[in-house]
VEXGUBA-823219 format. One record per residue (C-alpha): residue in three letters; x, y, z. Coordinates in steps of 0.05 Angstrom, whole numbers, padded with zeros to 5 digits, always signed. Layout:
ALAXYZ ...
//
This chain:
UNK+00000+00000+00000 UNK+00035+00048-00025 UNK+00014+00122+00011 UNK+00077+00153+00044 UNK+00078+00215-00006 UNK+00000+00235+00007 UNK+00007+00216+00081 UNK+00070+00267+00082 UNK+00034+00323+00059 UNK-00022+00313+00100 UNK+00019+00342+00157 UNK+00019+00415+00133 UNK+00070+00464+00159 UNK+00028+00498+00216 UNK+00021+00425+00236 UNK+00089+00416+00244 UNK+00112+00481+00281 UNK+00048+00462+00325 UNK+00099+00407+00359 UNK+00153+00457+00374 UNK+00127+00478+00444 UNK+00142+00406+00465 UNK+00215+00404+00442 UNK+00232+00472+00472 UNK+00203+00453+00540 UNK+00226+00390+00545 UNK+00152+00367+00558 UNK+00122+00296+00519 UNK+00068+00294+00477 UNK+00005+00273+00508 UNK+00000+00193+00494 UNK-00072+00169+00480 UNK-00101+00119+00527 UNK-00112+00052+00484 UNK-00176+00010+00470 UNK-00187-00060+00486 UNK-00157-00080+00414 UNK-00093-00035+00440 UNK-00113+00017+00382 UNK-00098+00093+00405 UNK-00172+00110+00438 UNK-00196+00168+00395 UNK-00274+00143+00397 UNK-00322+00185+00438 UNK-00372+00250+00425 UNK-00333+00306+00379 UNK-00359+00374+00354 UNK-00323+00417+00302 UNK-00371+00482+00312 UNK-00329+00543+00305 UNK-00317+00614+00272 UNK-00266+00599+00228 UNK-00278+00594+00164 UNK-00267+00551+00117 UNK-00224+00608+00071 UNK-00190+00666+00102 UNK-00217+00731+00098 UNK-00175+00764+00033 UNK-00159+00831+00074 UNK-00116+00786+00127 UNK-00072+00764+00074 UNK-00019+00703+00087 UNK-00029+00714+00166 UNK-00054+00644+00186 UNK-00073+00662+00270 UNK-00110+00719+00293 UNK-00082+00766+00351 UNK-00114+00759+00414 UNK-00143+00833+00403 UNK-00178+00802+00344 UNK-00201+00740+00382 UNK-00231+00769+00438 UNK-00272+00807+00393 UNK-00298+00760+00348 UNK-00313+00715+00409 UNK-00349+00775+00439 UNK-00388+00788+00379 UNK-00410+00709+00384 UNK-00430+00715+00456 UNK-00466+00782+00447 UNK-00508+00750+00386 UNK-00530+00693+00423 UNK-00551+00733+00485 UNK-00597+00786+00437 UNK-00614+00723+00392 UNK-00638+00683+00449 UNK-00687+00744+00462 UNK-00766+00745+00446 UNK-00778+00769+00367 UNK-00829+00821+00355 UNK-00875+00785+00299 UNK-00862+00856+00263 UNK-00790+00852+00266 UNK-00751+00863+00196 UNK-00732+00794+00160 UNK-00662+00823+00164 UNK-00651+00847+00230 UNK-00695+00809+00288 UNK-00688+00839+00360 UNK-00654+00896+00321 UNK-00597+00847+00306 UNK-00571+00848+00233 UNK-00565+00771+00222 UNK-00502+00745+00177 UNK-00507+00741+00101 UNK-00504+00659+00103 UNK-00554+00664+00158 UNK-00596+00707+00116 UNK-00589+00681+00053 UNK-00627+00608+00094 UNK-00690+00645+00103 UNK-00684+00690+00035 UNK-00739+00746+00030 UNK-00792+00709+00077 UNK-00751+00697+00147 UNK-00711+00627+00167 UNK-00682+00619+00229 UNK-00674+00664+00274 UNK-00604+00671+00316 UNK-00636+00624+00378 UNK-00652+00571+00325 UNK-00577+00559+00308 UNK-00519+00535+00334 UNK-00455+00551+00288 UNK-00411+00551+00343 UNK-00385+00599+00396 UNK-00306+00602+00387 UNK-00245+00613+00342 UNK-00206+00550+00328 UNK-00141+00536+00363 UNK-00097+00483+00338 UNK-00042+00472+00387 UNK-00060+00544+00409 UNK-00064+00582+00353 UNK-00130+00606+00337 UNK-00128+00603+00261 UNK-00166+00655+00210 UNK-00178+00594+00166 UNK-00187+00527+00163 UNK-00141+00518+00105 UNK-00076+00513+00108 UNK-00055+00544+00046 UNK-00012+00603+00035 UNK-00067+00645+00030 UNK-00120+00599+00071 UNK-00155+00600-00006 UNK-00165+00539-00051 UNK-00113+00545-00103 UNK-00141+00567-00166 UNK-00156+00500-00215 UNK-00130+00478-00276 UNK-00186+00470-00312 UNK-00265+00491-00301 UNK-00301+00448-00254 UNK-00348+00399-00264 UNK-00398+00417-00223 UNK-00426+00366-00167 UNK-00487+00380-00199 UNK-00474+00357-00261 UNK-00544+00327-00238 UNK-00576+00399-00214 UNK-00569+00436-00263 UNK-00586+00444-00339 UNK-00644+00473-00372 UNK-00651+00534-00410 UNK-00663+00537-00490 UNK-00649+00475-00532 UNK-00639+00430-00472 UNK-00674+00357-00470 UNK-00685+00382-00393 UNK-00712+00452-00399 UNK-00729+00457-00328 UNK-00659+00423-00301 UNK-00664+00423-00233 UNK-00745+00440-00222 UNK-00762+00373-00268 UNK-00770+00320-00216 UNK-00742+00303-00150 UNK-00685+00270-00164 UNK-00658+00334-00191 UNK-00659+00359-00124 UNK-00597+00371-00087 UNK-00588+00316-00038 UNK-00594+00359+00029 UNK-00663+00372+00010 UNK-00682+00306-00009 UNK-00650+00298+00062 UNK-00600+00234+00035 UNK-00537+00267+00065 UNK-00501+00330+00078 UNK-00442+00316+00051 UNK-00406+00383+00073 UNK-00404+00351+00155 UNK-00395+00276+00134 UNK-00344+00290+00088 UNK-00284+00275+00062 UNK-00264+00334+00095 UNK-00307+00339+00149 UNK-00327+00403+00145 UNK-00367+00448+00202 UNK-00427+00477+00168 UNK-00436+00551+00205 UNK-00510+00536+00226 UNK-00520+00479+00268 UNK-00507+00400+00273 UNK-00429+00399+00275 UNK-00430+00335+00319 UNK-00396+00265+00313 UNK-00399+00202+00350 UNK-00328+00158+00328 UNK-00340+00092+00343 UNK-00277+00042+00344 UNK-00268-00036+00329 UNK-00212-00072+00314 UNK-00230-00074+00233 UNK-00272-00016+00221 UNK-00288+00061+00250 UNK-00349+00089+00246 UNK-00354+00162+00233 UNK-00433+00185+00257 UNK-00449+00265+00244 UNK-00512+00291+00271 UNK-00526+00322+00208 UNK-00582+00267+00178 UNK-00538+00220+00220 UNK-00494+00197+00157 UNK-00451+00147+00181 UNK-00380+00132+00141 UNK-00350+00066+00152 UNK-00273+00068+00151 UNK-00249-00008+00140 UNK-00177-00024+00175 UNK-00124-00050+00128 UNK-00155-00065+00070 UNK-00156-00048+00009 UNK-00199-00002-00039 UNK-00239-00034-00083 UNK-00219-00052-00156 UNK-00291-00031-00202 UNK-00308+00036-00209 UNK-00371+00031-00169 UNK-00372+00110-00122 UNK-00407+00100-00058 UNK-00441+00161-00021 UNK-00379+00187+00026 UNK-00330+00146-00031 UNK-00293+00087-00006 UNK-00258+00096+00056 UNK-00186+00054+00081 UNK-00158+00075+00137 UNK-00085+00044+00186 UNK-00055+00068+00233 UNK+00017+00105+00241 UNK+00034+00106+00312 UNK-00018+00151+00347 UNK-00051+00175+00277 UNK-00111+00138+00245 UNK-00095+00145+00174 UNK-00156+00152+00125 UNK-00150+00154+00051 UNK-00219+00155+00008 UNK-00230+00151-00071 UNK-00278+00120-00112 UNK-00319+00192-00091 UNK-00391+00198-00133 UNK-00397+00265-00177 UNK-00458+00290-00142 UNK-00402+00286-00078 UNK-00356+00330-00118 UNK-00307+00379-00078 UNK-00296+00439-00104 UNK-00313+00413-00167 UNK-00257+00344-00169 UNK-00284+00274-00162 UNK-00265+00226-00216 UNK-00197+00221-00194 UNK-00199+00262-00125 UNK-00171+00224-00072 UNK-00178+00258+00006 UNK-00129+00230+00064 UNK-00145+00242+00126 UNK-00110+00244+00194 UNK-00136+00246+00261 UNK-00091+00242+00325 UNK-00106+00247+00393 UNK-00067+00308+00427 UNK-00098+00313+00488 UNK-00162+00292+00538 UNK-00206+00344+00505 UNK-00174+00354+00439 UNK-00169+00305+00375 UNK-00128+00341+00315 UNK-00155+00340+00240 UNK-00111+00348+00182 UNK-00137+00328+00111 UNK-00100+00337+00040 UNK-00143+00333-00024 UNK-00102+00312-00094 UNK-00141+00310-00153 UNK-00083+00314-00207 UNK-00130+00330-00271 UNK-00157+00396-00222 UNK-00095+00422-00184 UNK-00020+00406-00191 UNK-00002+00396-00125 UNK-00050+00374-00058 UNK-00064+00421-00005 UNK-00112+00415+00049 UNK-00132+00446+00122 UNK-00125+00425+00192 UNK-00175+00439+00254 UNK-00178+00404+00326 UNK-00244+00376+00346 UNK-00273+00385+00422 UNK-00312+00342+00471 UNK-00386+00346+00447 UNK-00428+00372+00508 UNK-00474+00311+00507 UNK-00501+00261+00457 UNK-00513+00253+00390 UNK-00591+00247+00384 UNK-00634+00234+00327 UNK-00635+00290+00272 UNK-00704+00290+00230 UNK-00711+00317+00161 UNK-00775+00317+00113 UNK-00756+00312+00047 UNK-00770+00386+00010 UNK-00820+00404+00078 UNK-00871+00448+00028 UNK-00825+00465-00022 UNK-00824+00400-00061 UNK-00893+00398-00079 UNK-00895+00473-00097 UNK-00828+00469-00136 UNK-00857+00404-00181 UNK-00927+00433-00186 UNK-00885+00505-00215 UNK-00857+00457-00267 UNK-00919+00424-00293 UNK-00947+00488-00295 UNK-00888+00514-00340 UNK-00888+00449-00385 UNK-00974+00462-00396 UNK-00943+00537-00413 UNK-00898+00513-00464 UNK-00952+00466-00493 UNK-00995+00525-00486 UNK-01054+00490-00447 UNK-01080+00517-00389 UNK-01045+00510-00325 UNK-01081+00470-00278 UNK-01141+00500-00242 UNK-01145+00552-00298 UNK-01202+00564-00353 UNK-01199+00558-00421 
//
């Protein structure tokens, strides 16, 4: 098995200066206590909530940590939102700006023109991320905590969503049927939080339960509990059959579990790579309360060279419970009924419930 040269660059920089605290205090890294298989115990209730985001903020430029000035602010900000969010709404309230509080684009952008959540509803998370101290301004570790720019144009994950307009043997692309729906709303999976990379969303849900065995871990989010199956030594598999999540291996090296997964389906694409994308993941216990996250993506027809990101999970206050979802709520049957309406407009009938 041949994976030293992906493995490698899964340890980005930042990674490794994280370890140079121990060597210039003399102190050892924290040792993970073992499971009954002797495996290093990395199982348990995780979240990966936070503030970072994914991509730096272009007016910070190549600085990868914030100053403490800058942390206590954002963190302030967090705690002052949730306090004012938490608050009774006035029915009259602006969309835009419940309880007088302007909510964030992304939270915004949920509801649209009618209203989503409001700021009590969600739970994006509360802090900046700290890996070995450091509380990053992105979760990428990239020069410029970007996704390098690709070599060719993506092929969008949606390949399947979209479509349509003149000419097209699907004129309504993604409006046609359900099965052009993305896959959140047909609530099959969320593959932002399940991953590969596991990715915190910035509303709500960021929670794992890692489950160990001697052959296999299970990965559980709480997002539409998807569950990814990580077998132990083995080996991918040989047809060109894509799994949701892709085909997860994973070993171990030392204290790290090693996970590499290909074999990734297109409507799973990331950042627009999937046919040959290939994501390696690395997860290491560095303490009681923290479990390190590093992940490299290659994809050699889309970039030249991997890159990747790095976060550290924290304890999960609780349990994972069960996580509901209706399929399209009343959007589904509005959004189908608009299309049959359009088709009847094309064929020039009447739409239904009209006269002639």
């Amino acid at each position: 098995m041949k994976i030293t040269a992906i493995a490698a660059l899964a340890i980005p920089a930042l990674a490794i200066a994280a370890l140079a605290p121990f060597a210039a205090s003399g102190q050892a890294p924290y040792k993970a206590p073992r499971t009954a298989s002797g495996q290093p115990d990395i199982g348990g209730y995780w979240s990966n909530a936070t503030l970072t985001p994914m991509q730096r903020d272009s007016k910070l430029g190549d600085r990868p940590a914030f100053t403490p000035a800058e942390t206590r602010l954002l963190e302030a900000d967090e705690a002052h939102q949730v306090d004012v969010g938490n608050k009774r709404t006035d029915p009259d309230a602006p969309v835009n700006a419940p309880n007088g509080l302007e909510l964030k684009p992304s939270f915004l952008a949920a509801g649209g023109v009618v209203g989503g959540y409001t700021r009590a509803w969600l739970d994006p998370a509360h802090t900046v991320w700290r890996v070995a101290g450091q509380p990053r301004t992105s979760l990428l570790t990239t020069r410029d905590g970007h996704v390098p720019p690709r070599k060719t144009a993506g092929a969008s994950a949606a390949g399947y969503y979209s479509g349509g307009g003149e000419g097209s043997r699907d004129p309504l692309g993604s409006y046609d049927n359900p099965e052009n729906r993305p896959l959140s709303e047909r609530c099959i999976m969320f593959g932002g939080n399940v991953g590969p990379p596991m990715l915190p969303n910035g509303f709500y849900n960021n929670d794992y339960n890692i489950v160990q065995t001697r052959d296999a871990i299970a990965i559980q989010v709480e997002m539409v509990h998807d569950t990814r199956i990580v077998r132990l030594n083995s080996r991918h598999r040989a047809d060109d059959m894509r799994p949701w999540f892709g085909d997860s291996i994973g070993w171990w090296e030392g204290d790290t579990l090693v996970i590499e997964t290909n074999h990734i389906p297109q409507k799973q694409a990331f950042q627009g790579a999937w046919k040959d994308l290939t994501i390696t993941e690395r997860l290491t216990r560095t303490a009681k309360d923290r479990l390190r996250y590093a992940f490299t993506v290659s994809a050699p027809t889309s970039w030249d060279r991997p890159w990747g990101g790095e976060y550290e999970f924290a304890p999960m206050r609780g349990v994972i419970y069960e996580y509901a979802c209706n399929e399209g709520n009343y959007a589904l049957p509005g959004i189908l009924a608009g299309a049959r309406n359009a088709e009847r407009d094309r064929a020039g009938a009447p739409a239904k419930g009209g006269s002639d």
